[in-house]
PLY file of the C-alpha trace (Angstrom):
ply
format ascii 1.0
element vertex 143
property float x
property float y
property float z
element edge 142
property int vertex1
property int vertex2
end_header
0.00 0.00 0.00
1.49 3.47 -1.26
2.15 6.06 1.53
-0.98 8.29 -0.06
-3.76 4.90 0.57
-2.29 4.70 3.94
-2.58 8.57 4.20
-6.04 9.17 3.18
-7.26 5.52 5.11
-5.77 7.07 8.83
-7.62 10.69 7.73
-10.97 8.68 7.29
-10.66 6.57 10.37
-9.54 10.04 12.47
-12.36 11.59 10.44
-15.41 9.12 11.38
-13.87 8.96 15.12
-13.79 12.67 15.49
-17.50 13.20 13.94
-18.91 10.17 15.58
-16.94 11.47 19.06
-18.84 15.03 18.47
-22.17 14.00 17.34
-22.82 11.42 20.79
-21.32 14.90 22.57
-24.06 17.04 20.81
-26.66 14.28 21.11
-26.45 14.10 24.64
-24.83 17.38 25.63
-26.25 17.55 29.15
-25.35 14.27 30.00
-21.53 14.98 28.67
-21.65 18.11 30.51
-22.71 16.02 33.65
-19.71 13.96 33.31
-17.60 16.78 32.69
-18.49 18.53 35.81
-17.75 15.68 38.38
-14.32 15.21 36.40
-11.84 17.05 39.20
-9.65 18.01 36.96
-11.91 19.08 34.39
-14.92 20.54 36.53
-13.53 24.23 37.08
-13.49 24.59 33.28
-16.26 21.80 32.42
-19.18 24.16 30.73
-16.59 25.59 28.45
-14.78 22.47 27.58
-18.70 21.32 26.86
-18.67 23.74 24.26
-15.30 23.74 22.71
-14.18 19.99 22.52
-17.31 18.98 20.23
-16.87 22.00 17.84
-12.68 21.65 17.59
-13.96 17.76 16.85
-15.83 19.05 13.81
-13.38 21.20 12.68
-10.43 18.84 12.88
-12.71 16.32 10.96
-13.46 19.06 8.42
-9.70 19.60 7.59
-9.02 15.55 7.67
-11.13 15.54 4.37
-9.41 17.81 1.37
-5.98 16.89 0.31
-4.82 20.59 0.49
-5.78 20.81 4.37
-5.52 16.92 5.40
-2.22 18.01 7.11
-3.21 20.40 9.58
-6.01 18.04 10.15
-3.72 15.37 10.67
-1.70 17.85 13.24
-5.16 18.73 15.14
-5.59 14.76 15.80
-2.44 14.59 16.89
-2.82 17.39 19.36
-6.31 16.24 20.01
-5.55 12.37 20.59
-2.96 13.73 22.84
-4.55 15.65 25.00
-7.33 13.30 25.17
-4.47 9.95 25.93
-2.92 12.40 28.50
-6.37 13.33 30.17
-6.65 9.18 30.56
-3.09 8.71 31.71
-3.90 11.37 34.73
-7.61 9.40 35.46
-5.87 5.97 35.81
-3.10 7.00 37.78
-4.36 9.87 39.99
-7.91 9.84 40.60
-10.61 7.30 42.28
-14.14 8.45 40.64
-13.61 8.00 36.76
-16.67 9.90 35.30
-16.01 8.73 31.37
-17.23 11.97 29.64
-17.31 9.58 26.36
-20.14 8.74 24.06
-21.77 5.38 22.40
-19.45 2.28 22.06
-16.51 4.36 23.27
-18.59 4.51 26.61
-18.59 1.07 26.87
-14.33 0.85 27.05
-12.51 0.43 30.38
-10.43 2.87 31.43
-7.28 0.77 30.51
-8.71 -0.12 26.71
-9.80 3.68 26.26
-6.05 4.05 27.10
-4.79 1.67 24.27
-7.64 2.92 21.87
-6.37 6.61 22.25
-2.69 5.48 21.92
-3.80 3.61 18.81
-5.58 6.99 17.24
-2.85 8.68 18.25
-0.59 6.40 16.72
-2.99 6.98 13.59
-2.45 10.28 13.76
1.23 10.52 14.05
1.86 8.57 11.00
-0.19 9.68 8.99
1.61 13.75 9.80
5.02 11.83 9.12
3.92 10.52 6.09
1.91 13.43 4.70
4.95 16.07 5.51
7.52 13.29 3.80
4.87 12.82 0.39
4.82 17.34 0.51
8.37 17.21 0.69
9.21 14.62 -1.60
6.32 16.19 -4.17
8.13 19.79 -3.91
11.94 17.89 -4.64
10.12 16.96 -8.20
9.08 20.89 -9.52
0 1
1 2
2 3
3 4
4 5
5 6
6 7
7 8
8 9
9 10
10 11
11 12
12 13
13 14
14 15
15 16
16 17
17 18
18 19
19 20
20 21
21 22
22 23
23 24
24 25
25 26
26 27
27 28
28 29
29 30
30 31
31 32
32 33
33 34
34 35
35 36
36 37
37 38
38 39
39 40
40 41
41 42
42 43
43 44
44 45
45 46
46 47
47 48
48 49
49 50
50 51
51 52
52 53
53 54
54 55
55 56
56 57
57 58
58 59
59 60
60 61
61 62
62 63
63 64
64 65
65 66
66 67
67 68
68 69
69 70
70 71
71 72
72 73
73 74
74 75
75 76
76 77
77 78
78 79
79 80
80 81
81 82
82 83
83 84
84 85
85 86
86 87
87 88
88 89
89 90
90 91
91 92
92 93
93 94
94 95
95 96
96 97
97 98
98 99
99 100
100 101
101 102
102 103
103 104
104 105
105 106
106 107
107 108
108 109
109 110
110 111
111 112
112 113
113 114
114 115
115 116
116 117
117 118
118 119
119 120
120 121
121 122
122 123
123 124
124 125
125 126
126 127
127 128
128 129
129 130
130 131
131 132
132 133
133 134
134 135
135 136
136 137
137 138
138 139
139 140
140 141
141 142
């Protein structure tokens, strides 16, 4: 499989996880915003956070889609799935109520498989930046 397959496959998976992450956050907004609020670490900053996380979703998706954007796309699921890997990493090893802010089958994870499904995505999204920046920079090398 060429490096631009692999490419566009990791910007469709990040894509559908990202819009399907956001739309269960819209869905049931007052339930996420619930969760959000008995997070401790979260729960100072939890109405804003309701607010921002779904729309930045969206928008990351958005940009995952066109070839001329899929990089910065690929950049905000990196920063995303990092944030979101780190915010698991601090609820397994520093807090004892684990309010899981997450939506539909993702819901359904333990708190140890959310952690190796986010280092997966992440993974996903790494990747697919390396690869992306190495096809632009091989592609400009040509003209």
């Amino acid at each position: 499989m060429n490096a631009r397959t692999l490419i566009a496959c990791f910007s469709y998976a990040l894509f559908f996880l990202f819009v399907y992450a956001a739309m269960n956050k819209l869905i049931s907004f007052n339930y996420y915003l619930y969760d959000l609020k008995r997070s401790p670490l979260l729960q100072p900053y939890a109405t804003p956070i309701a607010f921002v996380v779904p729309i930045v979703e969206i928008l990351v998706a958005v940009l995952l889609l066109p070839d001329k954007t899929r990089q910065y796309g690929l950049f905000g699921s990196l920063v995303l799935m990092a944030l979101f890997t780190l915010y698991v990493i601090y609820v397994l090893g520093f807090t004892k109520e684990r309010p899981c802010t997450c939506g539909g089958i993702i819901r359904e994870l333990t708190w140890p498989q959310h952690l190796l499904f986010n280092i997966g995505f992440l993974a996903l999204s790494a990747l697919g930046l390396h690869l992306k920046r190495k096809t632009v920079t091989n592609a400009s090398k040509i003209y």
